[in-house]
FIBARO-697718 format. One record per residue (C-alpha): residue number from 1; residue in three letters; x, y, z. Coordinates in steps of 0.02 Angstrom, whole numbers. Each point is the difference from the previous one (the first is absolute). Layout:
NUM,Ala,X,Y,Z
...
This chain:
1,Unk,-3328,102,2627
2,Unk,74,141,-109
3,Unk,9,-1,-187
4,Unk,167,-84,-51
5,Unk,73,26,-169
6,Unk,156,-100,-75
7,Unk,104,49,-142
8,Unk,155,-100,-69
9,Unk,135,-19,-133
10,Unk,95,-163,-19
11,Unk,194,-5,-11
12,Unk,114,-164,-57
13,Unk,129,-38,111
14,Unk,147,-132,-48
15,Unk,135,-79,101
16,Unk,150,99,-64
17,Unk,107,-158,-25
18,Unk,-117,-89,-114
19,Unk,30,-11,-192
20,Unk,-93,124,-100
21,Unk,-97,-134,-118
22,Unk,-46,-108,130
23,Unk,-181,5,103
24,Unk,68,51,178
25,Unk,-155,-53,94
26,Unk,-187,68,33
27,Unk,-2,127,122
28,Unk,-16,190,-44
29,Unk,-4,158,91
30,Unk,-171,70,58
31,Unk,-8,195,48
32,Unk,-159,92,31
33,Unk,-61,156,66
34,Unk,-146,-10,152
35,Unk,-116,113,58
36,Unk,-124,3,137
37,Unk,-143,102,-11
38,Unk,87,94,-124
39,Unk,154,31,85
40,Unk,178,-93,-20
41,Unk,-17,-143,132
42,Unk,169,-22,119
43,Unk,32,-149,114
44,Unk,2,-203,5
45,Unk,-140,-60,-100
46,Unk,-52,-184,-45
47,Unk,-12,-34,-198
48,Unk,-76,-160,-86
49,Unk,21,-17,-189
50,Unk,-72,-121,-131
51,Unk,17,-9,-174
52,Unk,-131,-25,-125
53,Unk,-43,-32,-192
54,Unk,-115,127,-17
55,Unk,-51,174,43
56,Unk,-157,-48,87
57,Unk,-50,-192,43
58,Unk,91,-130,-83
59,Unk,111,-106,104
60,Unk,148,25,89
61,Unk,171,-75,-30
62,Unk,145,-35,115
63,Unk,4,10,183
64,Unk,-76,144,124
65,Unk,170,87,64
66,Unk,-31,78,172
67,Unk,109,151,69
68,Unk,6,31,176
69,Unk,62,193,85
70,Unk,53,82,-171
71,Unk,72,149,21
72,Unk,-100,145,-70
73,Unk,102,185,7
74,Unk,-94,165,-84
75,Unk,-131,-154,-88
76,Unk,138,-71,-83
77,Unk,39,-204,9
78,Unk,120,-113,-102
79,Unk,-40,-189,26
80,Unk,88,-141,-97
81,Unk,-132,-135,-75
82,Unk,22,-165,-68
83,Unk,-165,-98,-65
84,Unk,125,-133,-97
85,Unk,4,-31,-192
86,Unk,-167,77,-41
87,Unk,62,152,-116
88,Unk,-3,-87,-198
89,Unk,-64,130,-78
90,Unk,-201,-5,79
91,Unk,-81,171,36
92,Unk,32,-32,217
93,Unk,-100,130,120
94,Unk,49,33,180
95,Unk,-129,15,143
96,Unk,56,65,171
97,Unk,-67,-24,182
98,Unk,48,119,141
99,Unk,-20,44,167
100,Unk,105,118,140
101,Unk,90,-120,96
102,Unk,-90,-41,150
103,Unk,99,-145,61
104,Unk,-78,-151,-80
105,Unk,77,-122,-98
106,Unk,-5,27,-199
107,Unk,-92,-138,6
108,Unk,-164,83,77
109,Unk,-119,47,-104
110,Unk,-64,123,115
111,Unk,16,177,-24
112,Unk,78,-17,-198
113,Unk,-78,118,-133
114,Unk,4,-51,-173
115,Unk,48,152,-120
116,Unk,-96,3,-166
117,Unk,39,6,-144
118,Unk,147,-139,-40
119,Unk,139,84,-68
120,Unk,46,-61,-181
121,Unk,199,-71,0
122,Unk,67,42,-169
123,Unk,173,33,-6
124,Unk,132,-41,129
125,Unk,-73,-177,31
126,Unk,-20,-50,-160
127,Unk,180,64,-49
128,Unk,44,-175,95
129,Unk,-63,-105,-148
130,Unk,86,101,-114
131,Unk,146,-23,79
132,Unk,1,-176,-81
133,Unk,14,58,-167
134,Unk,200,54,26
135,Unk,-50,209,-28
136,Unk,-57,143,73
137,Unk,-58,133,-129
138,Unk,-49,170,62
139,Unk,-90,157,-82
140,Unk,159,103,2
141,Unk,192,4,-47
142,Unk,100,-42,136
143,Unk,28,-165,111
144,Unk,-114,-41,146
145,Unk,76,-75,149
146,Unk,-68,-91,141
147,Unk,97,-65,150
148,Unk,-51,-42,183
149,Unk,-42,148,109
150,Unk,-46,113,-157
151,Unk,-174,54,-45
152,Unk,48,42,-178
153,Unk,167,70,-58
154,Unk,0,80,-183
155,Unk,173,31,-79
156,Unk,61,84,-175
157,Unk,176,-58,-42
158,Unk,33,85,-148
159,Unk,153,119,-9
160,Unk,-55,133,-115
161,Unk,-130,60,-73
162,Unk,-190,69,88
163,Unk,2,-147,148
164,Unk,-126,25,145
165,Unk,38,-146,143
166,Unk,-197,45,59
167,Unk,-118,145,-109
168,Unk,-130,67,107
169,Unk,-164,89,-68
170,Unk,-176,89,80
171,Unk,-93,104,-99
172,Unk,-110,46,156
173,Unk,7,171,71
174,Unk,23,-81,167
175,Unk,83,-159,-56
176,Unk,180,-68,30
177,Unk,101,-67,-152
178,Unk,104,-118,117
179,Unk,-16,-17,191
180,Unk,119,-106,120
181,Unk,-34,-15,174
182,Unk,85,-76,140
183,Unk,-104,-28,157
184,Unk,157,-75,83
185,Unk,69,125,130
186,Unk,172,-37,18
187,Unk,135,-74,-103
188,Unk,43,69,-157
189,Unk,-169,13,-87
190,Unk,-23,63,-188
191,Unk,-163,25,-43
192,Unk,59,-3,-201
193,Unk,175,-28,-74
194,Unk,25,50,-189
195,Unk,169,-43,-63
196,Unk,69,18,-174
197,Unk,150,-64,-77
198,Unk,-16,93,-173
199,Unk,127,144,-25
200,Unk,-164,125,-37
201,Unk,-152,-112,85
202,Unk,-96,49,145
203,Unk,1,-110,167
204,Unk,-201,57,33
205,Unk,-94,122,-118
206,Unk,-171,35,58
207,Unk,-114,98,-105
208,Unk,-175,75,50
209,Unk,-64,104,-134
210,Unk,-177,66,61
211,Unk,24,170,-7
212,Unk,-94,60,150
213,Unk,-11,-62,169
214,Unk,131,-82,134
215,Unk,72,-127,-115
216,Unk,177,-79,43
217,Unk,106,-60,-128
218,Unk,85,-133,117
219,Unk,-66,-9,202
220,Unk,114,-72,108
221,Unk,-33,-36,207
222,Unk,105,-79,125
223,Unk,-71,-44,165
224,Unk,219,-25,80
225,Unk,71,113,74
226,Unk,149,-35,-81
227,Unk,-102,-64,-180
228,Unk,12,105,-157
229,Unk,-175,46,-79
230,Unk,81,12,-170
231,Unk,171,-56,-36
232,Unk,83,4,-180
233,Unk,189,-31,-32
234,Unk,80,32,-177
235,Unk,157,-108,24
236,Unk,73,31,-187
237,Unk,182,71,17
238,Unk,-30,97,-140
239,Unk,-110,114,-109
240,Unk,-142,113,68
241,Unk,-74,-127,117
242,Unk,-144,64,126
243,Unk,-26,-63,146
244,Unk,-183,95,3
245,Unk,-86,72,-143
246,Unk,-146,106,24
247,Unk,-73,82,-133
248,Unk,-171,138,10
249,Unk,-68,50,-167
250,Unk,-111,110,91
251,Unk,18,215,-1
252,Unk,-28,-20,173
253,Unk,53,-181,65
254,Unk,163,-44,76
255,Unk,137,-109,-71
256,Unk,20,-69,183
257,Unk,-66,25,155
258,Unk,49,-28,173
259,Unk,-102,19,154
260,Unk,78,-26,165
261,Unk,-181,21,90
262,Unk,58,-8,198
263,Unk,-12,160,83
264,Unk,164,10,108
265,Unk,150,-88,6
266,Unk,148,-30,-145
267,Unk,-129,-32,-140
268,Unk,63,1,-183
269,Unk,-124,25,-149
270,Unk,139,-61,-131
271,Unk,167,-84,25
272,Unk,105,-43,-116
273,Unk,180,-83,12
274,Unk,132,-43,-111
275,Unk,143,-102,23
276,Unk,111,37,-155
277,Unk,145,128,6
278,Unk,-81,91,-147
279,Unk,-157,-33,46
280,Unk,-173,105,39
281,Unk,-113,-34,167
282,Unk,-140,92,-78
283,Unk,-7,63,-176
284,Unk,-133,108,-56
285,Unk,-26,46,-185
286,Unk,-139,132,-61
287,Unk,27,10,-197
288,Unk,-117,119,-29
289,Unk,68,143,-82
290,Unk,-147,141,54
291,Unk,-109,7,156
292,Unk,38,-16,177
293,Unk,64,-167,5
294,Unk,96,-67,148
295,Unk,144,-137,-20
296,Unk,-30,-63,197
297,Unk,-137,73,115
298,Unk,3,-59,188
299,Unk,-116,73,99
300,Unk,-12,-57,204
301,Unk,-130,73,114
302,Unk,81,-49,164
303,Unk,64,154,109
304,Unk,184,-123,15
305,Unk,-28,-81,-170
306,Unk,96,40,-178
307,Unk,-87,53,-178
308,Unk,150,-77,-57
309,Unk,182,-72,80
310,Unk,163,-35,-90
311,Unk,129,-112,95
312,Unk,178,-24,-69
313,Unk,54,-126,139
314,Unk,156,-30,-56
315,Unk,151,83,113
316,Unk,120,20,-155
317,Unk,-9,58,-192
318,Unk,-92,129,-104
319,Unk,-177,-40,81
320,Unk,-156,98,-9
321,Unk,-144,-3,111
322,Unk,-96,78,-139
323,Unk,35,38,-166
324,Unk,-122,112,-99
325,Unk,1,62,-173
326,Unk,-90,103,-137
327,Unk,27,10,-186
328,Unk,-104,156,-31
329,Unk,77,153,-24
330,Unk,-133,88,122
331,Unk,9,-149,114
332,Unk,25,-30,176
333,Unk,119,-140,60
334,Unk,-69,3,174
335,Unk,-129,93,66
336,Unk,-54,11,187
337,Unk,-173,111,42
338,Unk,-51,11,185
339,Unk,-179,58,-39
340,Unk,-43,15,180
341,Unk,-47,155,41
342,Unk,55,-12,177
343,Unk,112,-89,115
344,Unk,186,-67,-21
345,Unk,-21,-58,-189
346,Unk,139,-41,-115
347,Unk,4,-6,-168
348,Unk,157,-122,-11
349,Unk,100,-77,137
350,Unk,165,-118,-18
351,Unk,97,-82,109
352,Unk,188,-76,-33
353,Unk,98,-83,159
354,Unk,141,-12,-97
355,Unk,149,113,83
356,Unk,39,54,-176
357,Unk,-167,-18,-84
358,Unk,-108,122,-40
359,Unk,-197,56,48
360,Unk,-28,61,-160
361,Unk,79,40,-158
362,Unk,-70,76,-160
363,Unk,116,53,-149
364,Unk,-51,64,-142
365,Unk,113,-40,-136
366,Unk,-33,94,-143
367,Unk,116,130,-69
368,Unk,-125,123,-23
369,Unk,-159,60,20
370,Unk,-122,29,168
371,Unk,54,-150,103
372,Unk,-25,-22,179
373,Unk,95,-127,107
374,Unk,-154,-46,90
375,Unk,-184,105,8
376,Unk,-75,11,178
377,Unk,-143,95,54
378,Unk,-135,11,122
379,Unk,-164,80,2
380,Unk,-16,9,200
381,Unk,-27,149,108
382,Unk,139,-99,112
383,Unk,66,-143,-115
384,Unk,171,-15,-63
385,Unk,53,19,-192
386,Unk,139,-122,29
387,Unk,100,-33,165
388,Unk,166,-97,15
389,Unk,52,-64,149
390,Unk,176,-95,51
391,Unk,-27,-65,172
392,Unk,148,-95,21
393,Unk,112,70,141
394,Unk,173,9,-87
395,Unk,68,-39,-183
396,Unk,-21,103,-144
397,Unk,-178,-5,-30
398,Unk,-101,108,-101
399,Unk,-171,56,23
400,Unk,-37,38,-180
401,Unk,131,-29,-141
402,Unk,-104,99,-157
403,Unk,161,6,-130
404,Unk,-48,73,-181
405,Unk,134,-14,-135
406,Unk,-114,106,-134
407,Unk,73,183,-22
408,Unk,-160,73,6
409,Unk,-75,-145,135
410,Unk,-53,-9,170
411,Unk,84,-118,136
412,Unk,-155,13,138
413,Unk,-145,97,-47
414,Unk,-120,44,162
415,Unk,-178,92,-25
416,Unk,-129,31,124
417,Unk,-137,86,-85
418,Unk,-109,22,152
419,Unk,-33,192,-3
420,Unk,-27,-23,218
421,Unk,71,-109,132
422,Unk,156,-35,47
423,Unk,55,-109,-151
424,Unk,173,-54,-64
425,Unk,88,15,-178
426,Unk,136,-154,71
427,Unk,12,-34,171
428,Unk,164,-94,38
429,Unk,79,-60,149
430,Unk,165,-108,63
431,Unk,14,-48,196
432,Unk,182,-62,-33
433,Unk,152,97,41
434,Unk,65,6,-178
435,Unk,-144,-4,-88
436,Unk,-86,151,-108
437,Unk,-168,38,-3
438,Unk,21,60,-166
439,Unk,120,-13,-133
440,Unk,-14,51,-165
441,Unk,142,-20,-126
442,Unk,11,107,-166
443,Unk,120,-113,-99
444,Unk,-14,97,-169
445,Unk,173,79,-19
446,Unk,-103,148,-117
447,Unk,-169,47,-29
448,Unk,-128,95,144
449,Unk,10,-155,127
450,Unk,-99,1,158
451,Unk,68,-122,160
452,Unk,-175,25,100
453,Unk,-139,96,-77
454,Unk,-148,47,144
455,Unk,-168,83,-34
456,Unk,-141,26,119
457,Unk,-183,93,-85
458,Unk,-57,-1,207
459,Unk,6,153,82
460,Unk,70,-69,171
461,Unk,84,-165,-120
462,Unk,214,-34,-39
463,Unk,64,-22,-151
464,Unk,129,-114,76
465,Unk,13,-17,195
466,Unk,172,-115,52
467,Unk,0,-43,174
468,Unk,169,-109,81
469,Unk,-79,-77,150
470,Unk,163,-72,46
471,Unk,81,77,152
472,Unk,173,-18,-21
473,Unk,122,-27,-146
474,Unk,-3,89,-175
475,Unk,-179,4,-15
476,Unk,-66,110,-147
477,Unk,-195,67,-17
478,Unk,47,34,-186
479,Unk,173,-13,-111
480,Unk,5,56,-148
481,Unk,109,-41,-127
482,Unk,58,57,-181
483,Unk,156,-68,-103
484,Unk,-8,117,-118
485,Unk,102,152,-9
486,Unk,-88,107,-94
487,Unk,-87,179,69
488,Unk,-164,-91,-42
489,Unk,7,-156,118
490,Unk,-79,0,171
491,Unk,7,-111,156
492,Unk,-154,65,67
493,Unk,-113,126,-78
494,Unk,-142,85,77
495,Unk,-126,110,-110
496,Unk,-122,128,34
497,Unk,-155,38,-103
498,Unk,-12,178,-42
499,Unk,-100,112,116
500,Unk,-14,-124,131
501,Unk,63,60,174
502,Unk,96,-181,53
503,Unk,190,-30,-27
504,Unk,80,-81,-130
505,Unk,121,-99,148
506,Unk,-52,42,172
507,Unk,121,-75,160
508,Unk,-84,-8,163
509,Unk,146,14,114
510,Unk,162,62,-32
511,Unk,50,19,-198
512,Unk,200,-47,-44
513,Unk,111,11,-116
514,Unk,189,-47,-57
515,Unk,15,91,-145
516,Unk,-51,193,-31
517,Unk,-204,38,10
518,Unk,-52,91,-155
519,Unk,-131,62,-101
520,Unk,-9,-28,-180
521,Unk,-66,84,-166
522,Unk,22,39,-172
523,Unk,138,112,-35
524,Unk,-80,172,-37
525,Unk,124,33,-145
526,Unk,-4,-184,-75
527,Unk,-142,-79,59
528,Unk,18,-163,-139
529,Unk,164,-34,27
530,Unk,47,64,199
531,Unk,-50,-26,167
532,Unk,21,128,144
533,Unk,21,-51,165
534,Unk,-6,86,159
535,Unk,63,-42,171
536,Unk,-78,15,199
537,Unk,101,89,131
538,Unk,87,-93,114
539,Unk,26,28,191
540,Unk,32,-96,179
541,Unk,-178,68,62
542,Unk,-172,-19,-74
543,Unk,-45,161,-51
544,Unk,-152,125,-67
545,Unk,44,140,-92
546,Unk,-123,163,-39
547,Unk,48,147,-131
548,Unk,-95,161,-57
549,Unk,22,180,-59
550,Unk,-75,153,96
551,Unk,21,201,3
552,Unk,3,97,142
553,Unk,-116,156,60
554,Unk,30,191,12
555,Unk,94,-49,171
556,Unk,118,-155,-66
557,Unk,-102,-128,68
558,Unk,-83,-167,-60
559,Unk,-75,-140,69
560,Unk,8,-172,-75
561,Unk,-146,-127,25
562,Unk,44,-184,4
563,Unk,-124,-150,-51
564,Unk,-104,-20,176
565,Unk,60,-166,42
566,Unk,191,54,-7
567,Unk,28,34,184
568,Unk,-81,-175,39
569,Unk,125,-113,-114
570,Unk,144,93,35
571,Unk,123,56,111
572,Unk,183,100,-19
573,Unk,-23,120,-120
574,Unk,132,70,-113
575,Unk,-22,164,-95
576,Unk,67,76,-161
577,Unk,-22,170,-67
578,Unk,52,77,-167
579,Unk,-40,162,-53
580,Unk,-51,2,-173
581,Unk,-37,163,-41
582,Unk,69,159,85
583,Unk,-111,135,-67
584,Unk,127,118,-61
585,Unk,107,-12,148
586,Unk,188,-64,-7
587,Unk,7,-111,143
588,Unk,-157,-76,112
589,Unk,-27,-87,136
590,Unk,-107,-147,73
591,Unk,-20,-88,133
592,Unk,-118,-86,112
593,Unk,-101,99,146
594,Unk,-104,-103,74
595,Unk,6,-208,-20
596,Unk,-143,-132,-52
597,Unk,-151,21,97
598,Unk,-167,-70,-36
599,Unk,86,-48,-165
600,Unk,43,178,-33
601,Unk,170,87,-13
602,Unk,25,188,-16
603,Unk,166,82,-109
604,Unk,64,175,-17
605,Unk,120,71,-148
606,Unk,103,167,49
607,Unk,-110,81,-156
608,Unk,-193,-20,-58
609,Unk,-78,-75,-117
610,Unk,141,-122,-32
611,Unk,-34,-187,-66
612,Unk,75,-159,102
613,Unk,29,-151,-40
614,Unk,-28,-114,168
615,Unk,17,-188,26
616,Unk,-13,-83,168
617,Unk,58,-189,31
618,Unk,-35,-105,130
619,Unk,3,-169,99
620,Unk,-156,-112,-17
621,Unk,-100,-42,140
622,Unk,-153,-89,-56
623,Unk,-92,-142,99
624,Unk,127,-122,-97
625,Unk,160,72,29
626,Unk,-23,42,182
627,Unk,-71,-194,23
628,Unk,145,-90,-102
629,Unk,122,128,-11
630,Unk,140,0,-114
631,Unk,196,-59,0
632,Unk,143,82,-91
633,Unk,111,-130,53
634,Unk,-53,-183,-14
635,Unk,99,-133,64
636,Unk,-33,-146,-99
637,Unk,-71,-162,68
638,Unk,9,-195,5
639,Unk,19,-93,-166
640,Unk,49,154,-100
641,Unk,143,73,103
642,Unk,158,-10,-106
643,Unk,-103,25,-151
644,Unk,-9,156,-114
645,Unk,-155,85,-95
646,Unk,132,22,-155
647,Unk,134,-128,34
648,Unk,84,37,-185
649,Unk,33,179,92
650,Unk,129,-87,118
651,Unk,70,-117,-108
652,Unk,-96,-136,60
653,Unk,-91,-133,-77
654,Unk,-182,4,-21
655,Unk,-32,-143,98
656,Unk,51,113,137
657,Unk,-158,129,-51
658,Unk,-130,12,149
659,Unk,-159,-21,-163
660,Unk,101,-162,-117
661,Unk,-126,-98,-22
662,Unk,102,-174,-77
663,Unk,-177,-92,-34
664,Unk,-37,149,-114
665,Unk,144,-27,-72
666,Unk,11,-184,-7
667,Unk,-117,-114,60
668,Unk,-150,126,-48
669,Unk,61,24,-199
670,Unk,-157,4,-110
671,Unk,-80,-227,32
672,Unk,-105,-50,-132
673,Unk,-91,-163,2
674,Unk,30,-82,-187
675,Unk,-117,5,-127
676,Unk,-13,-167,-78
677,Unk,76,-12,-168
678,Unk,-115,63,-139
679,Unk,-100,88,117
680,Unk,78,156,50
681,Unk,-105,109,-119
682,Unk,-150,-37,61
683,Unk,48,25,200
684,Unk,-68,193,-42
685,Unk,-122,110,75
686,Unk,-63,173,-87
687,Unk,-128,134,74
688,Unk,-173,-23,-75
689,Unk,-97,167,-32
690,Unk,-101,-44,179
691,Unk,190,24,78
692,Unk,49,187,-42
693,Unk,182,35,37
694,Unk,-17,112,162
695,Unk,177,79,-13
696,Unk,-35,190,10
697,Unk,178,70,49
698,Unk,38,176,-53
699,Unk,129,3,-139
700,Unk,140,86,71
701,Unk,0,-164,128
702,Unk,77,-97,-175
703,Unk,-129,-119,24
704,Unk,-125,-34,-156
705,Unk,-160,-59,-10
């Protein structure tokens, strides 16, 4: 037979309709913990008890109670005994027989072990005979209640002041101040409920103060699949109730933790929910005013999991799936790092099903100053700084709404600082047929105001790329936008650094426009105050154009070179001639003697050594124009025939123009989620000296650093 050991704590249990002052009867509550060979014991086992008056000998009062089949689960029993009125005060000692049930009746002797040494009953039983005296006093303030079905229920009804309704303490690195387990699985289980009713008490405060080790200041485990571990409810309608408060005095510790510890499926490390209509699922608080402090970290490390997941269920109102904040002036009120070096990464991703809502919006509300709508960047060789993404099919959705209402701010700020790969500034995309990939809205009326600002450091990056997947309907890869008036203000502006051989704006495919194409710079004459423009040349062909000087021989004759790809991108040539210099004579002339040939053409002048001027023009006929070809005359199609480019031209309305755009004007006007009162000034976000502005436009562009 195996080594058996028995340990056991004794609990009072009263009918619940008896009177308080009254003795209620004899029996008590018996639970104890067994082991076999050192292990928990599990199973039907058969248990014989008998009382005695002393620890070793002496004699034994009451009867022998005999237990047949009691259930034993993880070594844990709970028996109910009754040895009649022999609890007045006498030291009483408990001996216990027990055996595996093997069949036989209790009464068999056969097979029983007796576990040594008694146990000493001091407390619970012996709470029976004071019962008779009319009180119950306890060594704490509070009430004590006890009521059929309850092991021991401890309750602080005061309404103010420092209450605890149970104070739990361990002062062992490994230790537990307060543990509640359920081994029920199913129903709803709660392996400890705190509750409070004081406006500033604490349903459960658990405190472990070793300062090294895996303490926990409250444990709590529920075997359900439906029980709660840990439950605490606040139910004061007013004042700054919590329905958790955890608290880590440690530089390194963690105010609360939350480990969702399965490797696949919806696992969630912390959830939080409230109920109120001003209310706060999860509220995390770092007061701190130096270090690197974090209000809430989440952290998941399953490949579907979430570090952290804000729900606004509800289908109406000014809700917020997440709402994130910082005070400090070089602050961040959300940041999202990828830090994987490869793969599909993102640094932030939001969702919003609403047909109005919105993915993600950051403003930045102060008046002045560095601000940026919202930060994104990504340190992957093929990660994405931030991406937006409308996927609904029609509607006026928005991929990215960045809005900045600072003069000197930034609505959507994209940087991929990878110097290799191909990385993205702001990737953003709409598959609906009225949607916009991008849309950036200047609504400063004055001041050097930027609708969509792109930059790209990568050699083979974009700046901004805007792609309108949609095949049909007004579908836009970019629109830009500007309200202002001004000479200053820009829909879309494009920058190149200087001495770097890309394009400031560069159109693959054809390049349109419905006003005049010009060129721009500062008037010679009165550079601070002027501009001076000039305009392209306009014609119904696409067309190259060459120009020189050259002087003919002894004999009249020159012959003009041409660059030695001209004969194989062009075709119908068109020459010009001007004599610009007659040596002496009164009247020369010029013509052509022998035509292009191995990109050479050969001129002779009725005199020598005479100057000419020469230009020749011609049709293109590169790869691209000899695959697409080109149209003079364009009959237009589907939904925008009857529609003008300039319908105020016509005298018609501007509903009638084939690029209105009435969500622009309308439904998209500058949104903003509201700031709840008394805390606009702090919804602000400045660049720290570790975020350099990177806006490095040349100045006669009009846009500042």
């Amino acid at each position: 037979m195996r080594t058996r050991f028995l340990t056991g704590s004794l609990v009072l249990v009263l009918a619940a309709s008896a009177a308080w002052a009254q003795p209620l009867g004899t029996a008590f509550t018996y639970q104890g913990r067994l082991k076999d060979g050192g292990s928990p014991a599990s199973g039907p086992h058969d248990l014989r008890f008998r009382l005695y008056d002393a620890a070793a000998g002496g004699s034994q009062v009451g009867p022998t109670l005999c237990l047949d089949d009691v259930s034993v689960t993880e070594g844990l029993f709970t028996v109910a005994l009754d040895f009649g009125a022999q609890f007045a005060g006498q030291e009483r000692f408990l001996e216990v027989d027990v055996r595996a049930d093997t069949g036989l009746d209790c009464a068999n002797p056969a097979g029983f072990v007796t576990l040594a040494p008694r146990q000493a009953l001091t407390a619970a039983p012996n709470a029976l005979f004071a019962l008779n005296a009319g009180s119950l006093t306890l060594p704490f303030s509070g009430s004590a209640n006890v009521g059929s079905g309850s092991v021991f229920s401890i309750t602080n009804t005061a309404a103010t002041g420092t209450a605890w309704g149970l104070y739990g303490q361990s002062n062992s690195p490994d230790g537990m101040g307060v543990r509640g387990l359920t081994p029920s699985t199913s129903g709803f289980a709660v392996g400890v409920w705190g509750e409070s009713a004081s406006t500033d008490g604490a349903g459960v405060v658990g405190r472990a103060t070793a300062i090294s080790g895996l303490t926990a200041g409250v444990w709590g485990a529920s075997g359900s699949p439906s029980g709660i571990g840990v439950r605490a409810l606040a139910f004061a309608s007013s004042g700054p109730a919590w329905g958790v408060w955890a608290e880590s005095t440690s530089t390194s510790g963690t105010g609360v933790s939350g480990l969702a510890s399965a490797t696949s499926g919806t696992t969630r490390g912390v959830w939080g929910e409230s109920r109120s209509t001003s209310g706060t699922g999860v509220h995390g608080l770092a007061t701190a005013t130096s270090g690197t402090t974090y209000g809430v970290w989440g952290e998941s490390r399953s490949p579907s999991g979430r570090g952290v997941y804000g729900l606004a269920t509800a289908t109406s109102g000014e809700c917020a799936g997440g709402w994130f904040q910082s005070d400090s002036v070089n602050g961040i009120g959300v940041l999202g790092s990828a830090n994987a070096a490869s793969g599909v990464s993102y640094g932030g991703r939001f969702f919003s099903n609403s047909t109005s809502g919105l993915g993600v919006q950051g403003v930045a509300i102060a008046s002045n100053g560095v601000t940026y709508g919202g930060w994104f960047q990504s340190e992957s060789t093929t990660g994405t700084g931030a991406r937006g993404w409308a996927t609904a099919s029609s509607g006026n959705t928005i991929g990215v709404w960045g809005q900045s209402t600072s003069s000197s701010g930034t609505g959507v700020f994209g940087w991929a600082t990878a110097g290799g790969g191909s990385n993205y500034g702001g990737w953003f995309q709409s598959d609906s047929t009225n949607g916009k990939g991008v849309l950036g809205w200047a609504t400063a009326t004055s001041g050097t105001t930027v609708g969509v600002w792109g930059q790209s450091d990568s050699p083979d990056g974009w700046g901004v790329l805007g792609r309108a997947g949609a095949t049909g309907g007004g579908a836009d890869g970019v629109w830009g936008d500007t309200l202002s008036s001004g000479s200053s203000a820009f829909g879309v502006v494009g920058s190149e650094p200087n001495g770097s051989p890309g394009h400031a704006v560069y159109a693959v495919g054809s390049l349109a426009a419905t006003g005049t194409k010009s060129f721009q710079m500062d008037h010679p004459l009165m550079p601070e105050t002027h501009y001076l423009n000039h305009f392209c040349t306009e014609g119904p062909d696409p067309m190259n154009a060459y120009s020189g000087n050259v002087v003919t021989d002894a004999r009249g004759y020159a012959t003009v070179t041409l660059p030695d790809y001209f004969e194989s991108i062009n075709r119908e040539f068109r020459y010009q001639l001007t004599v610009a210099d007659g040596a002496g004579e009164d009247f020369v002339q010029v013509r052509v003697v022998r035509k292009i040939q191995n990109n050479q053409f050969t001129i002779r002048t009725s005199a020598p050594h005479v100057e000419v001027s020469w230009r020749v023009e011609a049709i293109r006929n590169d790869p691209w124009v000899r695959a697409y070809g080109y149209r003079v005359e364009q009959e237009k199609e589907g939904e925008i025939k009857g529609k003008y480019l300039s319908p105020e031209l016509y005298g018609q309305p501007k509903e009638r123009g084939i690029h209105y755009r009435p969500d622009i004007e309308h439904e998209c006007a500058p949104r903003d989620l509201p700031v709840p009162a008394g805390e606009a000034a702090a919804v602000r976000e400045r660049a720290s000296s570790e975020h350099p502005s990177p806006v490095n436009v040349p100045e006669e562009t009009g846009v500042e650093n």
